[in-house]
C-alpha positions, 0 to 999 in steps of 0.5 A, a space after each residue: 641442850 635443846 639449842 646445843 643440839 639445834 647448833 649441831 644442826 646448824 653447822 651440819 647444814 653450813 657442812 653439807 651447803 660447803 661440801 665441795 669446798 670441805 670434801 665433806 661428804 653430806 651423808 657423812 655429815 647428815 648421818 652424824 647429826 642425827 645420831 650425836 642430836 639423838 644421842 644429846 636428846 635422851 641424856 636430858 630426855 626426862 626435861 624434854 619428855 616431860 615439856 612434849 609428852 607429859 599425858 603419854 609418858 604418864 600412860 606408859 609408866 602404868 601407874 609403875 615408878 618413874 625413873 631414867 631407865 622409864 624415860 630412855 625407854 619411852 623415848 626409845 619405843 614412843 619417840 625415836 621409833 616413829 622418826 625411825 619408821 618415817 625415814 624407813 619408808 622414804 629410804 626403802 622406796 628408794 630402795 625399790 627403785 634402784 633395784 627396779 632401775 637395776 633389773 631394767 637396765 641388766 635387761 637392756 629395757 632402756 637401750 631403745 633410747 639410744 637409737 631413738 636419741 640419736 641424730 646429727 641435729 643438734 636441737 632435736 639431741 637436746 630436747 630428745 634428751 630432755 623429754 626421756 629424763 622428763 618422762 623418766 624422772 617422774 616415774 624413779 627418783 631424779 638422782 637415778 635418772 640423771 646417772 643413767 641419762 648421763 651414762 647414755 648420753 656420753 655414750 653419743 658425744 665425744 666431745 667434752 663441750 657439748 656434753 656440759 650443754 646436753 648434761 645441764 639439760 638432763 637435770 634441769 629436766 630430771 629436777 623439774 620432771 621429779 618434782 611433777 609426781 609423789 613418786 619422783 622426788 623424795 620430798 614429794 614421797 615425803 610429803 605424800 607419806 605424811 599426808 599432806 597431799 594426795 598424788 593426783 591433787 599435786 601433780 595437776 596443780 604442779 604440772 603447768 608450772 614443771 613444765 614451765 620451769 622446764 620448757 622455756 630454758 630448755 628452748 633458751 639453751 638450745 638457741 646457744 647449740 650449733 645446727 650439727 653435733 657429732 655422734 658416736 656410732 651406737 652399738 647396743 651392748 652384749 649383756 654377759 650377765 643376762 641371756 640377750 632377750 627379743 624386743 617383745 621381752 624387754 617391752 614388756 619388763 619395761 611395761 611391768 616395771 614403769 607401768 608398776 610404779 604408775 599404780 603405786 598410787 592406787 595401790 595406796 589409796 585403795 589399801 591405806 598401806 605406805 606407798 613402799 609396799 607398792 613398790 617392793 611389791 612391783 620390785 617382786 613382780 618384776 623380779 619374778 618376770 626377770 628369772 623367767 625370761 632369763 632361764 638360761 642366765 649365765 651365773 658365771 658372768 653375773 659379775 659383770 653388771 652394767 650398772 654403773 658404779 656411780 649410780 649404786 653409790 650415788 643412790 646408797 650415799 642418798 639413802 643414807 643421807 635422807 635417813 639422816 637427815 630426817 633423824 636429825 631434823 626429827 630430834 630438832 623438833 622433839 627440842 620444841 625447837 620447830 614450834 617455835 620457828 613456826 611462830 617466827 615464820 608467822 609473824 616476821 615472814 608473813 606469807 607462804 609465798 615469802 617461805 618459798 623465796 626463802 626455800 628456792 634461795 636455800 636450795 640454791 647452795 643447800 641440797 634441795 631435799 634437805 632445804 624442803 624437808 627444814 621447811 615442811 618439817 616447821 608444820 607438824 602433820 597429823 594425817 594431812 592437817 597441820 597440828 598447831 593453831 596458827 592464824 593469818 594466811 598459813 591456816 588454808 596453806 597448812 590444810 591437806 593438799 595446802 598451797 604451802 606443801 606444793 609451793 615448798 617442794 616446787 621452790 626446792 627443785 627449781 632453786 637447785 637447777 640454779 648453781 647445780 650443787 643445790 640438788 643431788 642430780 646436779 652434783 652427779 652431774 658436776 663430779 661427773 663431767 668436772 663442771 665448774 659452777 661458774 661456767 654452769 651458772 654463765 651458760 645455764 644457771 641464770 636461765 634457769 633462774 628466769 624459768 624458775 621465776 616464771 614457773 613459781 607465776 604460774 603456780 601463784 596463778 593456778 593456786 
């Protein structure tokens, strides 16, 4: 049963690496997975119960009779329900920023950027573009940042070329600035919930190889624009749904709003709590301030939101599919499954920096979360150390703040930026602007390529 279960796996991930040639949506794909492999799972439960958790089935049984109703249950309250609150916590951060993202947005917080990215010099669009996503993206997740910065941007360029360059930009920059911090990517909000790093140790030891990978196919792609690009008049809108509010207003739900998320991190590290209770509680602060700076709002019209659809799909699609994917990836490894691999890893790959390799070369056609998290699942932690005993070069990687966590996430990222399929916010960005996947990589992938290249360098340098 346990390699039945690893199969459906397996063909899950061959589904989601194909999904724009199936029509397979991932998260369909991902949620299927978890539930049939849990489902599998405690039909054969008291074989696996007894294999991992032999001591703590005993002690649940209390001296009682054992039987398969004990075992459904014991899997049900001691095993399913730890991969359940893991998944939750990634799942409502998310949550709380998509409705961060929303209330700013509703209030025309980010309507500054169009005068400020708006010029006839095409360089200066390009990297004016790149630096807001950058910026933004450490701060919310990589896929909400990308929509909105796309949003943005066909807002100033008509012309449908232009767009590809300028787009391919923004998830570059909305990969590379996601992966800086714990908080903009969901792997390195995953990582930071399981203890592997802390959140100031990652973005210093990521922030000199981010910016590398970002920077240097950045200018590349500049070098390929002309002097001059047209842009639309920017008229900023009227928001039906909200009174229109004073730029001090806005200022300042700005500063609640990305100022909160700054703190998240503190919040954590003085309470111990899950970081999306930091960001629920900057999500009410937030909230709060909204309906009182909007005592006149006009509920009639509240219909009329400004966020696109795209963007709440996209986000509830991902939510769903980090659930998904978690769950099915935490029944692989209640099969023992992972221990295993873990050995193989050891004695045929030989390094962390070979795992890397293998996990850019994954996310290049495999989503990007999803070929992290199959890595950084092999080891499991228990409150930042990694819990079997292994010898040779993974026994320093595999400690909290180890080089294994940081150079895993880093590889996923960038591996993404290189076919564009490989991350979420490139294939925002392709149904968006119907990109082809040749063109992408023709213009800017292999660029991307060379960055990445240059950035994993540096990271081995600075590790």
């Amino acid at each position: 049963m346990a390699y039945i279960i690893v199969s459906i796996v397996l063909v899950g991930y061959l589904l989601i690496a194909t999904e724009r040639l199936t029509n397979m949506n991932k998260a369909a794909v991902a949620i299927f997975i978890g539930t049939v492999g849990w489902v599998l799972y405690i039909c054969y439960g008291t074989d696996f119960v007894m294999s991992q958790h032999p001591g703590e089935y005993f002690n649940f049984l209390h001296g009682t009779t054992a039987s398969s109703v004990a075992v459904k249950q014991f899997i049900a309250q001691n095993v399913f329900l730890k991969y359940v609150g893991k998944a939750s916590e990634i799942v409502s951060f998310l949550l709380a920023t998509m409705s961060i993202v929303e209330i700013l947005q509703n209030n025309g917080c980010f309507d500054f950027a169009l005068r400020f990215m708006r010029t006839r010099s095409s360089r200066r669009m390009l990297w004016s573009l790149a630096i807001v996503t950058f910026a933004i993206s450490a701060n919310l997740d990589n896929l909400t940042t990308t929509v909105m910065m796309l949003t943005m941007m066909r807002q100033l360029v008509s012309n449908r070329r232009t767009r590809l360059v300028y787009g391919s930009a923004i998830v570059l920059a909305a990969n590379c600035g996601g992966v800086l911090t714990v908080i903009g990517d969901p792997v390195g909000l995953v990582l930071w919930n399981n203890g592997a790093v802390t959140a100031t140790n990652y973005s210093m030891s990521l922030l000199l190889p981010c910016l590398v990978a970002w920077v240097l196919p950045t200018w590349w792609i500049g070098r390929s624009l002309p002097e001059t690009v047209s842009v639309e008049r920017v008229v900023l809108p009227y928001r039906g749904d909200d009174t229109n509010l004073n730029v001090w207003q806005r200022v300042m739900m700005l500063v609640v709003g990305i100022g909160g998320l700054w703190f998240i991190p503190t919040f954590h590290n003085i309470t111990k709590l899950s970081p999306f209770l930091g960001a629920l509680c900057v999500l009410s602060v937030l909230w709060i301030v909204n309906e009182v700076v909007n005592r006149r709002l006009i509920t009639d019209e509240m219909i009329h939101r400004r966020v696109p659809r795209v963007l709440q799909y996209g986000v509830l699609q991902m939510m769903l599919f980090v659930m998904g994917s978690m769950l099915a990836l935490g029944v692989v490894r209640e099969t023992g499954m992972l221990d295993r691999l873990l050995s193989v890893f050891h004695e045929l790959i030989g390094g962390v920096w070979t795992v890397g390799a293998l996990t850019g070369l994954l996310s290049t056609v495999l989503d990007s979360f999803l070929s992290a998290l199959t890595m950084i699942s092999v080891p499991d932690v228990v409150d930042g150390i990694a819990s079997q005993t292994v010898t040779g070069g993974f026994d320093a990687a595999l400690v909290q703040n180890g080089a294994y966590w940081k150079i895993v996430a880093f590889a996923a990222a960038v591996g993404g930026n290189i076919l564009c399929i490989g991350s979420a916010s490139g294939l925002a960005f392709v149904k968006m602007e119907r990109v082809r996947v040749g063109w992408y990589f023709r213009n800017v992938g292999w660029k991307c390529l060379v960055g990445a290249l240059c950035g994993l360098a540096v990271l081995w340098a600075v590790l």
